[in-house]
N, C-alpha and C positions, 0 to 999 in steps of 0.2 A: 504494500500500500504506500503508496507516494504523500506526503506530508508536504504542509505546505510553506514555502519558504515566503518568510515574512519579508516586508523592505524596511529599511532603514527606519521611517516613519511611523510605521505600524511598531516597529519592536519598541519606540518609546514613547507612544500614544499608550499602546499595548490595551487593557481595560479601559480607560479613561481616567479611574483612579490619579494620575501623575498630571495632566490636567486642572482635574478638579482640586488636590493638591498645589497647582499653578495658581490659582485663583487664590486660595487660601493665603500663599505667602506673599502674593501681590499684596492683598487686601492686611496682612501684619506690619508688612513697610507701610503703606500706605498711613496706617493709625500708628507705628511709631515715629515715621515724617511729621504728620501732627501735631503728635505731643512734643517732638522735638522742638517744632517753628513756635508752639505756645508759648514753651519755658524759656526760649530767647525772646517771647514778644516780637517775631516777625511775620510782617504778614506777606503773604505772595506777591510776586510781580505782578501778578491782571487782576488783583485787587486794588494794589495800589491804584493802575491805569484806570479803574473800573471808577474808583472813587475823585482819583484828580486830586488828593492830597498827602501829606506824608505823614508817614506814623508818628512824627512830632507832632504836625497840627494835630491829629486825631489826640494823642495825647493830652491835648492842651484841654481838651474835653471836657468840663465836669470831672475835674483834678484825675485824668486818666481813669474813671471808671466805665466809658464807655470801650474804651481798649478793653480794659477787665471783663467785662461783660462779654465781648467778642471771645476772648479767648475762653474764658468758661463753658462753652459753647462748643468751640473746637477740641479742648483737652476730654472733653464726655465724649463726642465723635469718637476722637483718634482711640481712646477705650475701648468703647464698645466694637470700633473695627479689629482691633485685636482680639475679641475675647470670640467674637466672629469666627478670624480666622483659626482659631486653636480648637474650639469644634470643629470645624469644616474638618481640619486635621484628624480627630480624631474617629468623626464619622465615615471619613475617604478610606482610610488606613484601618478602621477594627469592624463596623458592623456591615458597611457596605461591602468589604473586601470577602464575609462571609454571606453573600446574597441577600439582607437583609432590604427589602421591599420600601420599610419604613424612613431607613435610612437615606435612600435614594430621594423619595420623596419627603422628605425635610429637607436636603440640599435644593432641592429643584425648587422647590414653593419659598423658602426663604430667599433664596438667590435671587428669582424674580420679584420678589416682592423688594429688595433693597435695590436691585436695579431698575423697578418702574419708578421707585421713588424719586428716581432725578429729574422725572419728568416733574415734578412739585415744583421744582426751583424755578421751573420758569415763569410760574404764576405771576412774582412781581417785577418780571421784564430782566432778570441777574442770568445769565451761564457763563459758566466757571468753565473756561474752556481747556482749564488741566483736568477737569473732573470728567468733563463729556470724553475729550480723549482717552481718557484712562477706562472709560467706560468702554467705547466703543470699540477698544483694545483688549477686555475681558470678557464682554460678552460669549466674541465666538469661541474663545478657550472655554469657558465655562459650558455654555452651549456644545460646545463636542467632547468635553468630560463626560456631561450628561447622557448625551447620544451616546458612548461608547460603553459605559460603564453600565448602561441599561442592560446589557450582555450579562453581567454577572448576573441582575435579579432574575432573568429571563431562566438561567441556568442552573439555578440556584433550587435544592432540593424543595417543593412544595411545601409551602408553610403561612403560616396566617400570624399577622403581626400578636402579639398576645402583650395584654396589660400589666405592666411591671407586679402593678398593685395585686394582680391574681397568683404572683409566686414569690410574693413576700408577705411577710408578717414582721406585727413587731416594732420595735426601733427604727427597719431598715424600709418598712412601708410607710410609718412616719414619716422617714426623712426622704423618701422621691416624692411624696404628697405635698410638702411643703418644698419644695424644690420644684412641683407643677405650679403651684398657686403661684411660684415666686415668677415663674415664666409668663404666668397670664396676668401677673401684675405688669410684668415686663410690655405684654402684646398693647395692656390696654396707657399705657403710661406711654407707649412710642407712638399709639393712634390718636391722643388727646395732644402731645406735643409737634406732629407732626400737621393734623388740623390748624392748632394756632399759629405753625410758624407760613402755615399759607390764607391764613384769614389774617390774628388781626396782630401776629408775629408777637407781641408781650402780653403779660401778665402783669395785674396792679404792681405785683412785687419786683418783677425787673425794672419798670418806672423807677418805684421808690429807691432802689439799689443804685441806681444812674443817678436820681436828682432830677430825673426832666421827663417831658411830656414828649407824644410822638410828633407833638407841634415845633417841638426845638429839636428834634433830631431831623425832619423835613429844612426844616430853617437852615441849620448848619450845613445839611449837607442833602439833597431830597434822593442821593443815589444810596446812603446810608442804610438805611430798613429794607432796602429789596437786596442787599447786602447780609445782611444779619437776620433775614428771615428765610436766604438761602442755606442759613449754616444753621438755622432750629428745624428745616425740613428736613436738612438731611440725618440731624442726631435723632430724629425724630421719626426715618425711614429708618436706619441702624438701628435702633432699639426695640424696634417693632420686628425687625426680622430674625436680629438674637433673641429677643423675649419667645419668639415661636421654634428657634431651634430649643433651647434648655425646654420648654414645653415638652418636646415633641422627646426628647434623648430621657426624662425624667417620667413620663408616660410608657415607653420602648424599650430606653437603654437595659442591655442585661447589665445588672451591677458587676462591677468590675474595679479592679485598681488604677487601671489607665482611665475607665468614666470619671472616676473621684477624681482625679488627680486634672482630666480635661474641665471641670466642675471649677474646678478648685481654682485654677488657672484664670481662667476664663472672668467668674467671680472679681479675681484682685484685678485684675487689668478693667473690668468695668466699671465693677461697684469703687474700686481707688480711685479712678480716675474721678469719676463724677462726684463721689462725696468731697475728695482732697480738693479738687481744684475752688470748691466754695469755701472752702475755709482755706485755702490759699488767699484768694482774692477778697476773703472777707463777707461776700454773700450767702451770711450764714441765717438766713429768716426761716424760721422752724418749718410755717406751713409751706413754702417752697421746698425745704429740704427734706421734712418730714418722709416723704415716700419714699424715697431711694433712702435712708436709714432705714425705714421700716424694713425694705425689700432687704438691703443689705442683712439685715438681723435673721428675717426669715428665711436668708440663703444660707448665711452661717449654722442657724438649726440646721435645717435639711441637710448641709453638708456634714454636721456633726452625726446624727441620727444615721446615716445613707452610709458611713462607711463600713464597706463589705466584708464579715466576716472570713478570716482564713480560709475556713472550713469550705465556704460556697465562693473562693475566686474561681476562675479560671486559670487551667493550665495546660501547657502543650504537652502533649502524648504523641510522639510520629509526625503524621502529614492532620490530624486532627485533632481540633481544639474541645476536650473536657472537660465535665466538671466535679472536683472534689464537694462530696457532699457525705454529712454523717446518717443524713436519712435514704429514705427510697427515694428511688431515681422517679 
């Protein structure tokens, strides 16, 4: 029987998997580029252009807290794109890699749904023409990850996604339960920030954080708000699409030490990001901040409760993956 000789292409496309993994560590430079330009306080060249003024005059702002504001904004972004990418990671490489249906389909629906989002931004006339490239640059990667690696679930022994919560008990069903709740806090916290940043972009309390009204930031600058209500669409698209992955991996995921550990990751790169940079810059108003502590609190449970007894990890046997367990199989 004659076997098929692969090309060059095909042997490092191979599943998709490597890919979809491409995507993934775009999207971790992408959020540590971010947080990088935040913690220097620089803002991009087609912003500057965009705005027509220099990050001194912006400075000069309402004793630089509309700078603050900005980057607060970006450092949650560049977070949540990380915490993104480190699932992706971990979905490409452990449950997709074993056929896993569900996994497929949490890449696919979340991916689309953080890449329709940049069509938000152009509500108030802003494109961010490093972000459309960078887009229009990851789509077909991402898009032929997905095509290719559909192969695995196609091939993949018959089986039906099955609810974490049906093979746990205990502590360890506590802690994926509060690890769901903490995702659908995530989904609906990215779909109320995401609305405002294409309706009516602040909230009383960013007002009051700045010292001025949307009438002096048109004043000063009227290119300003379609500016900074491109960067609450987009943390706002980002957060909505990790909120549905941890969802979906805390519903699904078989517990594991690499889930913990992708969990756990993930967690500090987002919930740090977003808590830290408020009480960096001092926008530390409860009911603003209150949710993401709470969320942060209820992840830290979950992650407390959720980790996987020795007894029930997983372990490699051969060419197949096991599970040590002291009861019936």
């Amino acid at each position: 029987m004659s076997t098929r000789d692969p090309s060059l292409l095909d042997a490092i496309v191979a599943d998709g998997r490597l890919l979809l993994q491409l995507t993934a560590f775009a999207l971790f430079f992408s959020g540590c580029f971010a947080l990088f330009l935040s913690i220097r306080r620089e803002f991009l060249p087609h912003d500057i252009t965009f705005l027509q003024m220099t990050p001194q005059q912006l400075c000069a702002m309402a004793d630089c807290r509309v700078v603050a504001f900005m980057f607060h904004d970006r450092v949650a972004f560049g977070g949540v794109l990380v915490a993104i990418a480190i699932l992706y990671f971990w979905l490409s490489t452990m449950p997709l890699g074993e056929g896993a249906a569900w996994a497929w389909w949490t890449i696919a629906i979340s991916g689309a749904t953080g890449f329709l989002s940049f069509l938000s931004y152009l509500g108030h006339g802003y494109l961010d023409t490093w972000h459309g490239v960078g887009s229009a640059f990851l789509v077909p990667i991402f898009a032929a990850g997905l095509f290719r690696s559909r192969s695995l679930v196609r091939h993949a022994a018959t089986h039906h996604a099955n609810l974490v919560s049906r093979r746990l008990c205990g502590r360890q069903r506590f802690g994926h339960f509060a690890l769901l709740v903490t995702g659908l806090g995530m989904l609906l916290a990215g779909a109320t920030i995401l609305t405002v940043g294409v309706t009516r972009v602040f909230v009383p309390q960013d007002l009051e954080f700045m010292g001025l009204a949307v009438a002096d930031l048109n004043a000063a600058n009227p290119r300003l708000v379609p500016l900074i209500a491109h960067d609450r669409a987009g943390f706002g698209g980002g957060l909505f699409s990790c909120g549905s992955i941890v969802a979906a991996c805390a519903l699904f995921g078989t517990p594991s030490r690499s889930l913990w550990q992708a969990f756990a990751c993930a967690g500090v790169a987002g919930f740090g990001a977003a808590i830290g940079v408020h009480l960096v810059v001092g926008y530390t108003d409860l009911l603003h901040l209150g949710p993401a502590i709470a969320g942060a609190a209820l992840f830290v449970v979950g992650l407390t409760f959720a980790v996987p007894s020795r007894s029930a990890m997983p372990t490699q046997t051969g060419s197949s993956l096991t599970t040590r367990s002291s009861g019936p199989a």
